[in-house]
N, C-alpha and C positions, 0 to 999 in steps of 0.2 A: 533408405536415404541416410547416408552420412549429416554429422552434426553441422547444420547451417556457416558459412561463414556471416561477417557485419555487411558483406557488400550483398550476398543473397540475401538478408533480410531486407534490404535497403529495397533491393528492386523488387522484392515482392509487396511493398508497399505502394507501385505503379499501377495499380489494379481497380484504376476510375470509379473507387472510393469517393462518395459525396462527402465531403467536410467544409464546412463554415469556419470564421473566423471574423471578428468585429465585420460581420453584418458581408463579407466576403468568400467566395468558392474559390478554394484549395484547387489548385489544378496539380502540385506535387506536393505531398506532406513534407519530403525530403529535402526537397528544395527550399519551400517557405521562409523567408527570416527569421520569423517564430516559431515555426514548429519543428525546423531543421535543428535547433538545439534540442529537443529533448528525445528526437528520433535519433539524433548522434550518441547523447548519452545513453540510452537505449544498447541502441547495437554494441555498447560493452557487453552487454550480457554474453552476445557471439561471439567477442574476439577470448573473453576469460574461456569459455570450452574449447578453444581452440590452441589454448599453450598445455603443450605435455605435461609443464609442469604441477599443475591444477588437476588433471585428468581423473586423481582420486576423489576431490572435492566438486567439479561438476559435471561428472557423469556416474551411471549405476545402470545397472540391467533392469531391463523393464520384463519381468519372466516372463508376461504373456508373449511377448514376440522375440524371447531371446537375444533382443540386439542391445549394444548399447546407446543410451537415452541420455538426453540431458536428466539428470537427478531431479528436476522440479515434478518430472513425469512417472520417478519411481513408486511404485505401492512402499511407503514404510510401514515392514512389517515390526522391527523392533526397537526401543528406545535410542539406540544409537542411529537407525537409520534418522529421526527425527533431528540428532545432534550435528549429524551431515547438513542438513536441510538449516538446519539453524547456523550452522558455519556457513553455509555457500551465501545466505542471505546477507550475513551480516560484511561477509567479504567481499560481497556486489557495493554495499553502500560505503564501505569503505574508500574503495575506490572510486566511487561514484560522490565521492568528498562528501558526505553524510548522507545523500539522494539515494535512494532503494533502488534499483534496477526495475521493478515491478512488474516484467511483461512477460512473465510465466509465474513468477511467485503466485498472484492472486488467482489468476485462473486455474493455477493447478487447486490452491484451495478449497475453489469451488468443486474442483474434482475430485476432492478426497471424500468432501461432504456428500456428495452425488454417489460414492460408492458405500459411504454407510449407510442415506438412507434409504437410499434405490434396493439394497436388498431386505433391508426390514420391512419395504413397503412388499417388495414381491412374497416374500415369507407371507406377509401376513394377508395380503389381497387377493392374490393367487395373479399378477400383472408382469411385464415381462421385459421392467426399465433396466435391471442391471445388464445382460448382455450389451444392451448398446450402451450405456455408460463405458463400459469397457472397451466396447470398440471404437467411440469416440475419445480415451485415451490412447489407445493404440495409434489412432489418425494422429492424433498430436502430437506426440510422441517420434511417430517415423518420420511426420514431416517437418518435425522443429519447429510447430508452430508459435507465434507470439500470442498469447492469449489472455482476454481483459475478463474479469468478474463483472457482471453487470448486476447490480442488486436492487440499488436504493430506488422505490417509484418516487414520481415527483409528489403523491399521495392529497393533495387537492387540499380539503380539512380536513386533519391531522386526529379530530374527533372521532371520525365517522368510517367503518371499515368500507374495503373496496367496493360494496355493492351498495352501500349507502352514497355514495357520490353522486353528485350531480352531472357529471360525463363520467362515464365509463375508463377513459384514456387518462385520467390519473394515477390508474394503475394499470399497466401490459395485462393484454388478457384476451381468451379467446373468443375472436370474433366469426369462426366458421370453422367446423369440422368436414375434412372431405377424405376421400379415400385413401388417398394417399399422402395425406397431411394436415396441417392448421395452418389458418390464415389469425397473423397478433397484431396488435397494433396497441397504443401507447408509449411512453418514453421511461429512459432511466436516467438516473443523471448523477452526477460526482463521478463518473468514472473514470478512475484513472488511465493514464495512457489511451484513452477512445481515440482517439484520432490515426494511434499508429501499430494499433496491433494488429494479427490478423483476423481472427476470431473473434467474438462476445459468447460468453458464457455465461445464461440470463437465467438467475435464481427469484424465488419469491423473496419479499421483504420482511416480510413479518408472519404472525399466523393467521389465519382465518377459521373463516366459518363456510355453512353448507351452500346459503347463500351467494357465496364467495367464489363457487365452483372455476368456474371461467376464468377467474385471477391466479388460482392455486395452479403456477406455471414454470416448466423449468427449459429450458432448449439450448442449443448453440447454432449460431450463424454467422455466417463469413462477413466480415467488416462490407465489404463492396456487392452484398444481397441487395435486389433490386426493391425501393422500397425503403431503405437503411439509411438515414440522415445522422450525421453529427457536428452539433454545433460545439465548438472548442469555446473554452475560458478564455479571455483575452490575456493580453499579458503584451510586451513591448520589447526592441531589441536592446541590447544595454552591453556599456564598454566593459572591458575587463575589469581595469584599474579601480571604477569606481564600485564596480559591483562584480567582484572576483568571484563569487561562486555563483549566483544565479544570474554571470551571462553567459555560461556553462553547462553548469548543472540543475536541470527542473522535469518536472515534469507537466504534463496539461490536462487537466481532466476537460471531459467532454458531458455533453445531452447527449441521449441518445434517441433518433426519433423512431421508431416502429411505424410505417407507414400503409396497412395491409401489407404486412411480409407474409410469403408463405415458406413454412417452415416443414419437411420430409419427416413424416415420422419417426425415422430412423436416428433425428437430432432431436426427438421432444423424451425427454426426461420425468417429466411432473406434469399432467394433463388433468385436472377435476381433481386429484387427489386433495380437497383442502385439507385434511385429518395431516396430512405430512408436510404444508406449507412453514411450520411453526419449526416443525423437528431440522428442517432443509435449512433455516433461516440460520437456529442458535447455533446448530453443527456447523457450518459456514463460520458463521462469528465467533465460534472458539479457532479453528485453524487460522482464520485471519488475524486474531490478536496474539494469537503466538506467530506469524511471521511479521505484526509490526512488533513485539517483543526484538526478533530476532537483530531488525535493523536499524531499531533506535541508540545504540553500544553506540555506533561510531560520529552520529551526531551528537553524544554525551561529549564522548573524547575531544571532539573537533569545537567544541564549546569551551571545554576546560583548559585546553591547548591556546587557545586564541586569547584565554583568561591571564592567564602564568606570560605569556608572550609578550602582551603589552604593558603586563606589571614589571615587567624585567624591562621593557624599552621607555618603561619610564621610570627607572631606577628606586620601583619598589617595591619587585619581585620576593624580595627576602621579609619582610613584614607581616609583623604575626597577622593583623588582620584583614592581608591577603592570604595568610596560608591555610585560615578559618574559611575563609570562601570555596579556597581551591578544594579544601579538604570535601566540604559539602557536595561539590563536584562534581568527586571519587565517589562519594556517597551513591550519587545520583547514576552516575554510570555503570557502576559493578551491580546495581542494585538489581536495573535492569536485566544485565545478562544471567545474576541470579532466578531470578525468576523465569527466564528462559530455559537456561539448562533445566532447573528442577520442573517445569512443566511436560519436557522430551521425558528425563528421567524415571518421574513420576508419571507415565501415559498409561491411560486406560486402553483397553483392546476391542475393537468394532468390527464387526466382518472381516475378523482376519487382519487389518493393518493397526499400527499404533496411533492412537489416538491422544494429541495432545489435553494434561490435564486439566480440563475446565475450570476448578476453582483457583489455579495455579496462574492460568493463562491471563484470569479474567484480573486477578485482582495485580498483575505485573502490567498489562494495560491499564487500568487505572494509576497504580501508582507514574508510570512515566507519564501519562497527559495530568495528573493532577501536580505532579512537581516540576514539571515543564517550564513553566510563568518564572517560578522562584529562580531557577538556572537559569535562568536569559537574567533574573535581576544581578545576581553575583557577579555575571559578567558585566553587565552595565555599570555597576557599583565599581568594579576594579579600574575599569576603561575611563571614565568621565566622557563629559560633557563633548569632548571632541571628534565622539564620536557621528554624532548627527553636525557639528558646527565644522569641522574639518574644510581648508581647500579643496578643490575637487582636480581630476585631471588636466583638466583645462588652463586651471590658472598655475600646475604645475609645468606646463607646456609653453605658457606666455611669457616671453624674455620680461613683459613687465614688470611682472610680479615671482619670479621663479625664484630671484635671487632671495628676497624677502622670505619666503616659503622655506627653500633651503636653511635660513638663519634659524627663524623664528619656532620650526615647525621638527624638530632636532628633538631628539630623547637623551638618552643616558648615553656618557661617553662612547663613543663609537658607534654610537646609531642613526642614520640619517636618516633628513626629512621624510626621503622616498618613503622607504623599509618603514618607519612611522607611520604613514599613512597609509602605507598598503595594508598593514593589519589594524588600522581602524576601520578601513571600509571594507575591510570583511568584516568586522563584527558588527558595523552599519549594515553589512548585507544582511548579516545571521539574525540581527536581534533586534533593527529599526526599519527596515525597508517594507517596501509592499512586500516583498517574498517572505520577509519576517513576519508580520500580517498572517498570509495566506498560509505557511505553516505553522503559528500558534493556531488559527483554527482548526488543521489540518491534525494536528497532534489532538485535539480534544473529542475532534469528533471521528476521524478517520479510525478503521478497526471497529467504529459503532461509538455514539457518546457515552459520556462518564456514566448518564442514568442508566444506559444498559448494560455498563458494569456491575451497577448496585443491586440493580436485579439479577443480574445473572451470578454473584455473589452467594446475596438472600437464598437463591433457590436453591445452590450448590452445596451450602454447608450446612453440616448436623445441628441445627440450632437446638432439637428436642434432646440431642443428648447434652448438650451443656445444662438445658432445663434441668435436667434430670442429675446432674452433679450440685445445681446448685440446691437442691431438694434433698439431697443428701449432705450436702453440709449445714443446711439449715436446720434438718431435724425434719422435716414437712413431709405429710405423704404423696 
């Protein structure tokens, strides 16, 4: 099957899918008020493979089946393969005006992690999960499918591992072995794009124990499985003018509900194995923070851009201590993609494909959610106060008050009201609105929160040989 175009993803999302939304069923994702915008941004993903001129950047040979693939689907075998993969991400959010594309990036992650540790598990168990790992790329692959990572359980108290709960369904898990499959139930939740992908690709969350068996779970199933509920994040529909990127650009995460599905062996990945629930989780969490590595560049820029924009429309663009803010920025942006490239760069090798560098990944995720806050402040600081206090489109619209707006609402020679206010209420979208909200949280915790950087840090780096330098300059044995 040739590469999808946006009108065949569109109609493969007609496929009487249960989704919710404030407390209502979805009868078209596509259609919806609210969910037709992030399925529209979305199917950029198909119309970018579909210009020749990109052809190098989103596509690549998939060698098991010899054809070519969308690149989200290729085995990276070597460094550079990973710098492709980091180009194409960050060239989706680009154009997605700093919004990720996400409806193969994450799924595919999960399927990088599925193939390193599906063969370590088979090497060492003597179990027989990588062939269909592989063949469940291959499906994806030829069919272009859209596919969501489903990780995080709802996890009940946060204390207590998954067999210490008080219901069982705070964490997916199985509830009946048959011969020809597993019957799951419980939920997953933050995931991105649920509502409009085709697939879920459902990893464990964390590690466990022996205990645990029944949790320690990995599968894929088709969005519209009977049994498969998703209730969507609310969110509302909203004008251009006043909120120029997210009445465009967003995406929705979903719950996911597992209602007794039964799932074909032939998609179960991770069954009992809890000893590789732990290994499935962090491998997962390293490929995922270097593909949010990859797409945070262009929300840097479109921050820094929006910064300089209205310092110049308000005639004090050229001012050292705007060009101290701007400069911080640049800081904040290059810093990013540094840590990106040298994570590809710098890859480790895992069953054969390149494996992005874990202490590289983890502490370039950290650093962009930890300096995130301070970048919305610089722009705040440059912008002022009108940026939350500004007219809105409405009383740019009202013969009453227009003319007054026009006078009063005026920048630096040659810049009108309009042009004024359109890039204040984008930087009210970027960095005061609800969508501002929901992505400072999204930036801190999405990719895994800050704490699982600090561990995943701690465990990554030679702490005993630093011991051991400073024992040797102190004279100590």
């Amino acid at each position: 099957m040739p590469l999808r175009t946006s009108e065949e993803y569109l109609e493969s999302l007609r496929d009487g899918r249960q989704v919710y939304i404030l407390g209502e069923s979805v009868e078209d994702v596509t259609t919806h008020p609210v969910l037709s915008v992030p399925t529209k941004h979305s199917s950029i993903e198909f119309d970018l493979a579909q210009d020749p001129d990109l052809k190098d950047l989103t596509q690549a040979e998939l060698e098991t089946i010899g054809e070519t693939v969308s690149r989200y689907y290729q085995l990276p075998r070597t460094p550079e393969d990973l710098l492709k993969r980091r180009e194409l991400i960050e060239y989706g959010s680009e154009v997605g005006l700093s919004f990720p594309l996400f409806i193969k990036a994450i799924g595919s992650d999960c399927l990088n992690a599925l193939h390193i540790v599906c063969e370590a598990l088979d090497n060492n168990e003597g179990t027989n999960y990588s062939p269909r790992v592989k063949a469940y790329r291959d499906y994806c692959a030829s069919n272009d499918l859209a596919l969501a990572g489903a990780i995080t359980d709802v996890k009940g108290d946060r204390s207590k591992l998954p067999s210490e709960q008080s219901s069982p369904d705070f964490y997916v898990h199985i509830v009946e072995r048959k011969d020809d499959g597993i019957i799951v139930s419980g939920a997953k939740t933050h995931i991105t794009a649920a509502p409009y992908v085709n697939e879920f690709l459902v990893l464990p969350t964390r590690a466990m124990k022996a205990d645990d068996s029944d949790f320690a779970l990995a599968f894929a199933v088709p969005v519209n499985a009977e049994g498969v509920k998703v209730i969507a994040r609310p969110d509302s529909v909203k004008n251009q003018f006043d909120f120029p990127l997210s009445s465009r650009h967003y995406h929705i995460e979903g719950t996911i509900i597992f209602d007794n599905v039964f799932i074909p062996w032939d998609r179960v990945f991770l069954a009992g194995e809890w000893q590789y629930a732990g290994a499935l989780a962090n491998t997962f969490a390293t490929w995922h923070r270097f593909t949010g590595l990859s797409y945070k560049g262009p929300g840097a820029d479109l921050l820094l851009g929006m910064a300089q924009l209205i310092a110049d429309y308000n005639g004090v663009g050229k001012a050292s201590h705007i060009k101290a803010k701007i400069t911080e920025l640049i800081q904040y942006a290059e810093t990013i993609r540094v840590f990106a490239r040298a994570a590809a760069r710098e890859a480790e090798f895992h069953a054969g494909i390149a494996f992005p560098n874990p202490l590289l990944a983890n502490m370039g995720k950290y650093y962009f959610a930890s300096g995130y806050h301070a970048a919305l402040r610089n722009v705040q600081e440059i912008a002022g106060g009108s940026v939350v206090t500004a007219p809105t489109s409405r009383d740019l619209a009202n013969p009453e008050t227009k003319e007054y707006i026009q006078r009063y609402f005026a920048g630096a020679e040659g810049v009108s009201a309009e042009d004024r206010l359109r890039v204040l209420k984008m930087i009210m979208d970027m960095t005061a609105s609800e969508y501002a909200g929901n992505w400072m949280l999204a930036t801190l915790h999405g990719e895994g929160s800050m704490e699982a950087q600090r561990l995943s840090m701690y465990r990554q780096y030679d702490i005993q040989r630093c011991v051991e330098l400073a024992k040797k300059a102190a004279g100590t044995n």
